[in-house]
N, C-alpha and C positions, 0 to 999 in steps of 0.2 A: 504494500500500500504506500502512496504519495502522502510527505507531512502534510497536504491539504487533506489528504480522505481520512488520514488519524484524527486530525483535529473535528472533521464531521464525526469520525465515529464516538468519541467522547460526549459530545451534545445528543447524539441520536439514542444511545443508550441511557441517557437524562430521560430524556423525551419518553421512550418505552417504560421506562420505570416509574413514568407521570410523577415526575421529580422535578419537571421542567416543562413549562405550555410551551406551543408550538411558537404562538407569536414569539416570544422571548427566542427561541431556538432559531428562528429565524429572522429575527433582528440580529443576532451577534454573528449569523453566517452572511448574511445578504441575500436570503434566500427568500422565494417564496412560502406562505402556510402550506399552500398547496403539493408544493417539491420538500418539503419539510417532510408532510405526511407518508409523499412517496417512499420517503429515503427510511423512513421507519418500517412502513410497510414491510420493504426489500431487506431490512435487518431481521426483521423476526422469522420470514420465509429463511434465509439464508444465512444469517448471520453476519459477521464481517463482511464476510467476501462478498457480500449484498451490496456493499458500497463500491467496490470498485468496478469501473467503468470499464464494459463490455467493450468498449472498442481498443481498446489499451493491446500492443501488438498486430492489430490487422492493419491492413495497408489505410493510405486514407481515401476516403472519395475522390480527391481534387487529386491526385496524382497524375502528369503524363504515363499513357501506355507506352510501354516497353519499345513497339515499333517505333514511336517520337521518339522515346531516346536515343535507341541506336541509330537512328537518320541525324539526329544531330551530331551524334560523338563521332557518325561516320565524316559527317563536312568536316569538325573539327581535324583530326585526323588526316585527313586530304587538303586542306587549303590554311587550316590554322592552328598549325601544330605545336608553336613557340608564341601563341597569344597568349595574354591574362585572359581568365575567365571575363572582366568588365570589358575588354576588345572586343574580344569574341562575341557575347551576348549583341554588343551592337553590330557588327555584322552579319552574325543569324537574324538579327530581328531586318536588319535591310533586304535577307532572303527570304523572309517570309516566313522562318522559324524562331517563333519569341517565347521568351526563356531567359524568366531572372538571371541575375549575374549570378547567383548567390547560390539559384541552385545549378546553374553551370558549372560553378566552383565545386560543389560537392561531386557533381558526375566525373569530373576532371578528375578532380582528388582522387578517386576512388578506381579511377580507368588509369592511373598511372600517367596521365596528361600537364598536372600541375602538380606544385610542389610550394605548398606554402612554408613562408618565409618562419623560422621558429621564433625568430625575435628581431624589434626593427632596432636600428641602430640609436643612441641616446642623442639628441641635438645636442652638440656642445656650443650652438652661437643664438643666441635672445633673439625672438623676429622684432622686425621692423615692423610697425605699421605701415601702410600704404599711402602715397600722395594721398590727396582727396580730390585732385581733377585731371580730366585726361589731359597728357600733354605738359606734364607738370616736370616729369623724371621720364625720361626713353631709355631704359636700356639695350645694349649694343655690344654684338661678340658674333666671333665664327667659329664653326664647330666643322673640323676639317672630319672624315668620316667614310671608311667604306657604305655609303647611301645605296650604290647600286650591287652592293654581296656580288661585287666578281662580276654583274652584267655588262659594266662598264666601269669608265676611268674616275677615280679618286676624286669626289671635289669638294668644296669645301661649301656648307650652308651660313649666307651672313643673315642674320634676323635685329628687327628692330621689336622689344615688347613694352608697353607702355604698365608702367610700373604701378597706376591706378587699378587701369582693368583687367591687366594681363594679358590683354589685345593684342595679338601680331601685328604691325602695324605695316610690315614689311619684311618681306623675307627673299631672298635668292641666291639660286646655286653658282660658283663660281667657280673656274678652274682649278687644281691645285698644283700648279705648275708654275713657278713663279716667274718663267721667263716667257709668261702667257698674260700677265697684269694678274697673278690669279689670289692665290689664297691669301687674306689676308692684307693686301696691297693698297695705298694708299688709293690708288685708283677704284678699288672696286669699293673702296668704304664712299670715297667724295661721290660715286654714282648711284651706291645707296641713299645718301644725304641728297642729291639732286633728285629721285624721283621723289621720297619723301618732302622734303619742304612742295613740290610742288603739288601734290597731293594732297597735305593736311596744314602745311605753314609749317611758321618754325616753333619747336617746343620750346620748354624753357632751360630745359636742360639736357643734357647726355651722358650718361653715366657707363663709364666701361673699366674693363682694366688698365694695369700699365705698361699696354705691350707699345713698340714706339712708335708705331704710328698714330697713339694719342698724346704721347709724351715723350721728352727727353729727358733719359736719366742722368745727363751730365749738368751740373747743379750751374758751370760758368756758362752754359752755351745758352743763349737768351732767346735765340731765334725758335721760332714759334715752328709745328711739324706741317705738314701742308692741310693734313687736318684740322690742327689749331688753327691754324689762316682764315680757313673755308668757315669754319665756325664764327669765330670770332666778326668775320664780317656781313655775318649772316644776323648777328647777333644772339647766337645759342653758344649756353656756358657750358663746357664740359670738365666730367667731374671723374675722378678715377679712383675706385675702389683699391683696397691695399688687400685685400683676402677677396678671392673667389665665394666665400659662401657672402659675402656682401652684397654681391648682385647675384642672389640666389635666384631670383625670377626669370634671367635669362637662363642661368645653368640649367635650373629644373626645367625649361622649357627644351634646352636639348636634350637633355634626357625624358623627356616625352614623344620627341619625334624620331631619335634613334630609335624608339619602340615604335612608335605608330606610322610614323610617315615613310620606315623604310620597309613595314610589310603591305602599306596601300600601296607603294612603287614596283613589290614586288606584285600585287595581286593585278596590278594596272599592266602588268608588264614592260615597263619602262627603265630604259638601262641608257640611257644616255641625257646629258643636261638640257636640251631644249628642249624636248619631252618631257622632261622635269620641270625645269621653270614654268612651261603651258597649262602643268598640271597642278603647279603650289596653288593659285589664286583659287580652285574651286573646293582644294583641300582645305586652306586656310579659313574658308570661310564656313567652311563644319566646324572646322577646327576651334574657332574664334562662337559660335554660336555654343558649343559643347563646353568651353573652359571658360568666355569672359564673366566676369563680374559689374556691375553696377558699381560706378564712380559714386562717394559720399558726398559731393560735391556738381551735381551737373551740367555745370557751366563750363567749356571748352578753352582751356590756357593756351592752345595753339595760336599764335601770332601771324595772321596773315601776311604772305612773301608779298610786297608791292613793286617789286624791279621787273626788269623786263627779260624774258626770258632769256636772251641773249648773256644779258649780266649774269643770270644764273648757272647758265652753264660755263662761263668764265670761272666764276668763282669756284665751283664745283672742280673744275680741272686743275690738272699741275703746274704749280709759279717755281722758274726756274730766273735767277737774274743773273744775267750776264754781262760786259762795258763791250761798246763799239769802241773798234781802233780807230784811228786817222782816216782807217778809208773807207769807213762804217761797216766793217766787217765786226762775225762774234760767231766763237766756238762754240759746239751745244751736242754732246754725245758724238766725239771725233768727225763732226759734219762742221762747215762753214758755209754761216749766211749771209751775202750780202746784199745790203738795204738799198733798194730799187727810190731814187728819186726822181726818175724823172727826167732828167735834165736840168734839173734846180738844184743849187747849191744848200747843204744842209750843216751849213759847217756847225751850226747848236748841237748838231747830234752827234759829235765827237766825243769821244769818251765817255758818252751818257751810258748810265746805266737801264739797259732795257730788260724786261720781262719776259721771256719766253714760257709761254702757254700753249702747253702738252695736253690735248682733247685724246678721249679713245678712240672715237669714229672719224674723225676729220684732221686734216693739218694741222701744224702749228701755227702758231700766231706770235707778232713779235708786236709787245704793246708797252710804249712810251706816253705816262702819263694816260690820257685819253685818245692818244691815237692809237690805231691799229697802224703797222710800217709794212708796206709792200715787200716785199723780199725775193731773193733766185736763189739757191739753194744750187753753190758749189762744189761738193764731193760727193760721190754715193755713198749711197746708205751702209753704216756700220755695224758690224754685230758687237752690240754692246755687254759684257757680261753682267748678270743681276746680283745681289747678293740673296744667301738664303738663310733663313731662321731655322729653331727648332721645329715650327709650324710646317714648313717646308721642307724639309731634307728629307724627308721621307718619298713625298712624291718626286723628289728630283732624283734620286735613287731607283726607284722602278722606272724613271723614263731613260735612266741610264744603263740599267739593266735588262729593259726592251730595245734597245738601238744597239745593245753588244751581240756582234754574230754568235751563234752557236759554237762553242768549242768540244773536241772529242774530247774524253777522258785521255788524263795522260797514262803514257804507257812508257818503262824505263827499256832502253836499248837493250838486247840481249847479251851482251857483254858487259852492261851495268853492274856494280859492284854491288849494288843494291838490289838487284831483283831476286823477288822471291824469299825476301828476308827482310825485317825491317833496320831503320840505320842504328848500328851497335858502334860501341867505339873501337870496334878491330876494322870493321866496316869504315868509320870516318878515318880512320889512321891511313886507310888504305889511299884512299880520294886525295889525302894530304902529304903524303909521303911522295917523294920526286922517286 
């Protein structure tokens, strides 16, 4: 018996022994006079065993039949075999098989499919509260990542998540090749910052680590990173966490799509980045309906961009400053440029210092002050080496080790002193001896 059906049987034996009225006996259980009476009834036929409930062991009414389960554990099994039961649940329920997570998780558990965690690990860092309006805090980070398991090449995912709602505000995949503009690259962050501002304005702030394309770690060097620039004239403050669990809400966020977004790529069947980037905007927006939250605050912090577009993708792109010489020439990635006047004498522009602005999709630009400088463009194009980070070495490694020909095993000549024997030092005496 259940300590509930003890504590009936105590009263119910009151009750038979007319020791105790019914109403009373049924006031102290919550019971009706009526199921009072019952329950006595059933004690004196039976006794104890009168009070407990007939259905205690047999299956329930509301159970899937066996055929539902094994159709479900069979898709599981076939298409989602390394989901959480809460993944899973939402993709059976998009096929038309719906089915708590809860009790997904137990069919799981029990077929050998899941493996619950025994214990979560302790927080060792206090939460943060959250801004209170969108556009307040942006955080910002790339999560370089086998995305395509081996369908295709290495890249790296940048995301923008807004620190109120947890909104993706932006996301895209990027080469991880660094002599591609790819992972991580000053470039592909200012063209993240270029479609965002023009999309939602500029927020109020950006918050990332301190990798250096936000910052410099040399405490004398003053000069701002092309990042800082771009910002700074945009007028959004960027702000750099000193621990990773700081900006917890981007981290957790890539470890939500290392799980989710790399088995919808696998199930989409998509193994390369333009396929991927066509397919974030319709995933994000599940994605973004499934996880945001409601801002405390509803009022929008984002500052509308008022320049012209033109200005913005200036500023978005790479500021390179270089001097013209006497004869308005200027070096710029072992190439020389020189400044197209005209036929008009520009003797101001002697040794001025000019800006060269480096676009991804289009030419350079040579900009003095507010003018744009016509330019001819003196030696061919150079292969200029990149440098590469922790971030990158990895994938500059497998493009090194794809472009190395095939070599045989080596084989030691049959007169080798070595063959057939590993090197011993009678062996190395021999090699060294004249």
């Amino acid at each position: 018996m259940s300590a509930k059906e003890l504590g009936r049987l105590e009263l119910v034996r009151e009750v038979a022994a007319k020791r105790m009225k019914v109403a009373q006996a049924a006031g102290r259980l919550g019971l009706s006079p009526r199921q009072i009476k019952r329950l006595v009834r059933a004690y004196r036929q039976a006794g104890a065993e009168g009070l407990v409930s007939r259905r205690r062991g047999k299956p329930s009414n509301h159970r899937f039949d066996e055929d539902f389960k094994a159709k479900v554990l069979a898709r599981v099994r076939e298409d989602y075999p390394d989901f959480g039961p809460t993944l899973a649940a939402e993709y059976l329920r998009a096929e038309g098989l719906s089915v708590s997570k809860e009790t997904l998780r137990q069919w799981m558990h029990h077929a050998g499919l899941w493996q619950a965690k025994s214990a979560r690990v302790k927080r060792s860092h206090p939460p943060r509260l959250r801004r209170p309006r969108l556009g307040e805090l942006v955080q910002i980070d790339g999560s370089p990542h086998d995305w395509f398991e081996g369908r295709g090449p290495r890249c790296t995912l940048i995301a923008f998540i807004d620190d109120a709602t947890s909104r993706v505000m932006y996301a895209r995949f990027v080469p991880a090749d660094s002599k591609s503009n790819g992972v991580e690259t000053s470039q592909a962050y200012l063209a993240a910052l270029h479609t965002y501002v023009e999309a939602y304005g500029c927020p109020a702030a950006l918050y990332s680590d301190r990798h250096g394309i936000f910052t410099k770690h040399d405490p004398e060097d003053a000069e701002p990173t092309q990042f800082q620039r771009a910002t700074a004239a945009l007028g959004i403050e960027t702000i750099q966490a000193l621990t990773p669990q700081a900006k917890g809400r981007v981290e957790r966020l890539f470890q939500t799509l290392q799980d989710r977004l790399v088995k919808a790529l696998r199930l989409a069947g998509i193994g390369d980045m333009e396929a991927a980037n066509a397919f974030l905007p319709g995933y994000l927006a599940r994605h973004n309906a499934r996880f945001t939250v409601a801002p405390r605050d509803p009022q929008d912090a984002h500052l509308p961009y008022t320049g012209s577009r033109e200005a913005l993708s200036r500023t978005c792109a790479l500021h390179h400053r270089r001097q013209l010489s006497k004869d308005l020439v200027l070096s710029f990635q072992r190439q020389r440029y020189v400044v197209q006047t005209g036929g008009q004498p520009r003797y101001a522009l002697r040794k001025q210092t000019v800006t060269v602005v480096v676009y991804p999709d289009r030419p350079i630009e040579l900009v003095h002050g507010e003018e744009v400088l016509p330019y001819k463009v003196f030696d061919p194009e150079q292969h200029v080496p990149h440098p590469v980070d922790d971030k990158t070495l990895d994938a500059r490694v497998d493009a090194i080790l794809k472009a190395r020909p095939a070599r045989a095993k080596y084989r030691p000549a049959p007169n080798h002193p070595w063959r057939g024997a590993p090197p011993t030092p009678s062996n190395v005496s021999r090699l060294t001896t004249p």
